[in-house]
Every structure is written in structure tokens, then in C-alpha cells.
C-alpha positions as CSV (number, residue, x, y, z in Angstrom):
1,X,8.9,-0.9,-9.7
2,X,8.0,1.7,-11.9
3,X,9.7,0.4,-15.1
4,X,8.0,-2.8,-14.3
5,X,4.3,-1.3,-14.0
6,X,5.2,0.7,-17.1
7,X,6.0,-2.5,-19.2
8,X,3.1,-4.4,-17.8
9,X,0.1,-1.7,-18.5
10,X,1.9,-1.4,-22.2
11,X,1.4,-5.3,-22.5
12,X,-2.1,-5.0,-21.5
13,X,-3.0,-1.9,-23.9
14,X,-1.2,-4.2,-26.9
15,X,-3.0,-7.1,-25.6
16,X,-6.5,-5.3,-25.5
17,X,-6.1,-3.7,-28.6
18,X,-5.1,-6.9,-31.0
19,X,-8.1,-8.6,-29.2
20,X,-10.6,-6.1,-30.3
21,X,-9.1,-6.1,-33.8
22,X,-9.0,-9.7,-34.3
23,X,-12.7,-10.2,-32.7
24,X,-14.2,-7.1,-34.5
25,X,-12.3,-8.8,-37.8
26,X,-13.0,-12.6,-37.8
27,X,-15.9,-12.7,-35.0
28,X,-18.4,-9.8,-36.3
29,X,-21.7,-11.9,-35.4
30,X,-20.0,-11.4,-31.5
31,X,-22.2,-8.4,-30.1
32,X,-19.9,-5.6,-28.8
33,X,-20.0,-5.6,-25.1
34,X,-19.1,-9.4,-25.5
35,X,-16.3,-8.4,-27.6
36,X,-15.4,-5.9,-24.9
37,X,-15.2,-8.6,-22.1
38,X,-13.4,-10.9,-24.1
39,X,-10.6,-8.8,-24.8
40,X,-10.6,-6.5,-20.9
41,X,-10.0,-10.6,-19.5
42,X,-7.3,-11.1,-21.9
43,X,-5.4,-8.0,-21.1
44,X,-6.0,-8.8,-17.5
45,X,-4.6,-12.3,-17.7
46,X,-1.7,-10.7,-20.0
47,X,-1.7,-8.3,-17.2
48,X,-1.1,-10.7,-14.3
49,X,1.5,-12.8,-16.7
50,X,3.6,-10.0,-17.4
51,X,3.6,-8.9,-13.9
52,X,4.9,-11.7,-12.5
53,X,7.5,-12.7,-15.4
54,X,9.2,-9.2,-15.8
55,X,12.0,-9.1,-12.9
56,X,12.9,-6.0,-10.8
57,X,16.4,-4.7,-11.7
58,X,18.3,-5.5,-8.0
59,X,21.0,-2.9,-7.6
């Protein structure tokens, strides 16, 4: 469970962080806190995606 947590937060921060880059780069009339929801729903739908798809290792 652990491994699959760690992988899943990762996701999110990579998700979170291209989102703000690509917004704050091609999007800069976008105030900031828009920009800030934008990309914390995109690492939460990342989030829940990866969740789900990365399997438990069954011993």
C-alpha cells in the first residue's frame, strides 16, 4: 500500500507542477489563484487515476 501511495502523490506533484508551468507559460492573462485551481483539480483527477490503475503487489 505504501509503494502505491508513494507513486500516486509523485504523480500528483509531477502533474501539479507541469500544470502551473504550462498555464503560467502559454495562459499568463489567467489570474493566479485561477491557475492554482486549475492545476490542484488536475493533480487531483491524476491523483484518483493513478490510484486506481497502479496494482498492489499480491504476495
Amino acid at each position: 500500500m505504501m509503494k502505491r501511495l508513494t507513486l500516486t502523490i509523485l504523480a500528483m506533484l509531477i502533474v501539479m507542477v507541469s500544470a502551473m508551468w504550462m498555464l503560467e507559460k502559454n495562459f499568463m492573462e489567467i489570474d493566479f489563484q485561477t491557475r492554482i485551481i486549475i492545476s490542484a483539480g488536475a493533480s487531483a483527477l491524476s491523483g484518483l487515476i493513478s490510484y486506481f490503475l497502479f496494482r498492489e503487489d499480491k504476495k
